[in-house]
Steps between C-alpha positions, in 0.01 A plus 500: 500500500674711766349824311163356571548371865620867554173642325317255722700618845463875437183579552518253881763676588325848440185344700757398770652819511189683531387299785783568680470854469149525595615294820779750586288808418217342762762478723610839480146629533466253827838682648308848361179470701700384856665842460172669425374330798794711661395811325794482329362590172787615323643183568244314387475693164804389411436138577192503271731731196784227531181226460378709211824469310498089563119495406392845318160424489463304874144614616614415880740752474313760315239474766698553769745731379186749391421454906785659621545754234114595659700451892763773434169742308664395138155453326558613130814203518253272734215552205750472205625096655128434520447618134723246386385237712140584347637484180728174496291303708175531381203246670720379748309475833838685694392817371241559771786644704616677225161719395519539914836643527433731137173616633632636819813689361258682257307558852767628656604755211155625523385368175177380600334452194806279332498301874125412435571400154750234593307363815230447236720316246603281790142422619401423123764249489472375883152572581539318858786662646362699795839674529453731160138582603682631895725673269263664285309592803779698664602668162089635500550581858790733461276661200178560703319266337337335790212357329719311254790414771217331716415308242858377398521414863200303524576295204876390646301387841252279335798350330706495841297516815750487657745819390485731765662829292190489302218464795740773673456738222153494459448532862626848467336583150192429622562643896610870282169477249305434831381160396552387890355213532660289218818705593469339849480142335765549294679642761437172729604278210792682512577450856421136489744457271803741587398574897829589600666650189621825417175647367303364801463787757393748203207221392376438854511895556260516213304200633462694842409820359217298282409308815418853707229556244513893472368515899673749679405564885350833505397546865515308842204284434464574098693376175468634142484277194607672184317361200666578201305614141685209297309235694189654376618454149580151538125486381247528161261734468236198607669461795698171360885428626756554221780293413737430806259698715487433873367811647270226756850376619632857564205629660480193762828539554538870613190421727710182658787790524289651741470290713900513555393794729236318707607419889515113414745542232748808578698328697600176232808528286492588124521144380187387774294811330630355144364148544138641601493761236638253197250237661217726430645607145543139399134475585371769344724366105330143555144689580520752207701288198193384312444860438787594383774423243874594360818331532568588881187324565545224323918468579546662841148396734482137417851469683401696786155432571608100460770647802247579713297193473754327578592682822830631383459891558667518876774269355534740181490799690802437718672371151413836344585723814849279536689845411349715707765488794239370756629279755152340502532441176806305508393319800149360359727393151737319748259327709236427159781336286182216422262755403717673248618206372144393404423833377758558218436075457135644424639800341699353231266227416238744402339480169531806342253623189704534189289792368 
């Protein structure tokens, strides 16, 4: 009898055991990431190899010890933990972070190829994750593959509207393939979002050099507009708008830039000559979209010309200019508190398309 109440307790006390450990190793791997949060990664390697030995297989500490192998530039280690979370964890919805964390170590060793392979296993098994597709995107970006990068990038916004790294990058994609007109959207979604953040002053630079509209005061009383040969091949041979095409937008827009020169207007600030010019470019997108097509149409001018209608663009152009170092700036923001308030109210309520 006591031989069979023993059979009977063995296997409990294993399960009790093991749930134990698994408690101290999550504990260990709490304790790990506070010292990672210190960039104290050595530290915290150790935390997670001591919760390895109570829990061998603990996907919590796999994860994170992988992430500061990649902190201190140990990605062949960093790749080999997410290996074996890969292979003893297979299905389980943690591994999002994992195919993250593997992608970007075979990023970072230059392996581009074996990067986009595992970014694609992860979006085959989590198809919704905006955060693989940003991944992918910068992995393409670092090979020249701008097309393809774009692409990645425009499939983690219409999952995340709001992720600002993503709207950031192809603001400058697009601003270096001289697409300037969806860069300047993208670049204003950016600024909506993150109008203050690091990467701020190098988006509204780009946003400013878009908004002069290749016009360049030649003379006392004359100005030059540069028209560049890529906006004539934003067209068919029938004279028909191609995909993402708004060659209209950029030709109204360098004519608006013109005007910066004229007596009336020389004499108003940047973001005063912004809010006429972006008035007249919203304008011209609600005009000219039933003749043309592409994602930027269909993701990026919906948003803004839906801004203009409802008389936000002085309120988003102080938002957007909020880096700039203007005093004006700063004082309008101050003294419109109500006005910005409604905007991003407006802003964050927006409906956008999915596709």
């Amino acid at each position: 009898m006591k031989k069979a109440i023993l059979i009977l307790l063995f296997p409990l006390m294993c399960s009790i055991s093991f749930g134990q450990n698994r408690k101290d190793a999550e504990k260990l791997v709490n304790e790990g990431i506070t010292l990672h949060d210190k960039e104290d990664f050595q530290g915290a390697i150790l935390k997670y190899e001591n919760a390895l030995k109570l829990d061998k297989d603990n996907l919590y500490a796999l994860t994170e010890i992988a992430f500061s192998l990649m902190s201190l530039q140990k990605y062949n280690e960093a790749i080999e933990y997410c290996q074996k979370a890969l292979e003893t964890h297979p299905g389980e919805g943690d591994l999002i972070t994992v195919y993250v964390n593997m992608g970007t170590s075979y990023n970072r060793l230059k392996k581009t190829d074996k990067s986009i392979e595992v970014y694609d296993q992860g979006i085959k098994e989590f198809p919704n994750f905006y955060r693989l597709y940003y991944n992918k995107g910068i992995t393409l970006a670092g090979a020249k593959r701008i097309d393809e990068a774009i692409l990645s990038f425009q499939k983690s916004i219409t999952l995340k509207p709001d992720h600002g790294g993503s709207h950031h990058n192809i603001a400058q994609l697009l601003y270096f393939s001289k697409k300037r007109i969806p860069a300047l959207l993208a670049g204003c979604r950016f600024l909506v979002l993150e109008p203050q953040s690091i990467k701020a002053k190098d988006i509204l630079s780009v946003i400013q050099k878009i908004m002069n509209g290749n016009v360049e005061k030649t003379g006392e009383k004359s100005v030059t507009i540069n028209f560049s040969l890529d906006m004539l091949r934003d067209t068919t041979a029938n004279g028909k708008p191609k995909e993402n095409s708004f060659t209209s937008t950029e030709l109204i827009l360098a004519m608006d830039a013109a005007l910066d020169f004229d007596e009336k207007n020389e004499k108003k600030s940047e973001v005063e000559q912004f809010i006429r010019k972006f008035e007249t470019v919203c304008a011209s997108l609600k005009e000219t979209k039933k003749d043309n097509f592409g994602f930027f149409w269909n993701y990026y001018v919906p948003y803004f010309t839906d801004m203009k209608d409802k008389n936000f663009i002085e309120t988003f152009a102080f938002i957007i200019f909020s880096s700039s170092d203007d005093p004006a700036v700063s004082k309008w923001l101050n003294a419109n508190k109500s006005k910005t308030d409604k905007f991003f109210e407006w802003s964050k309520s927006f409906e956008w398309k999915s596709n």
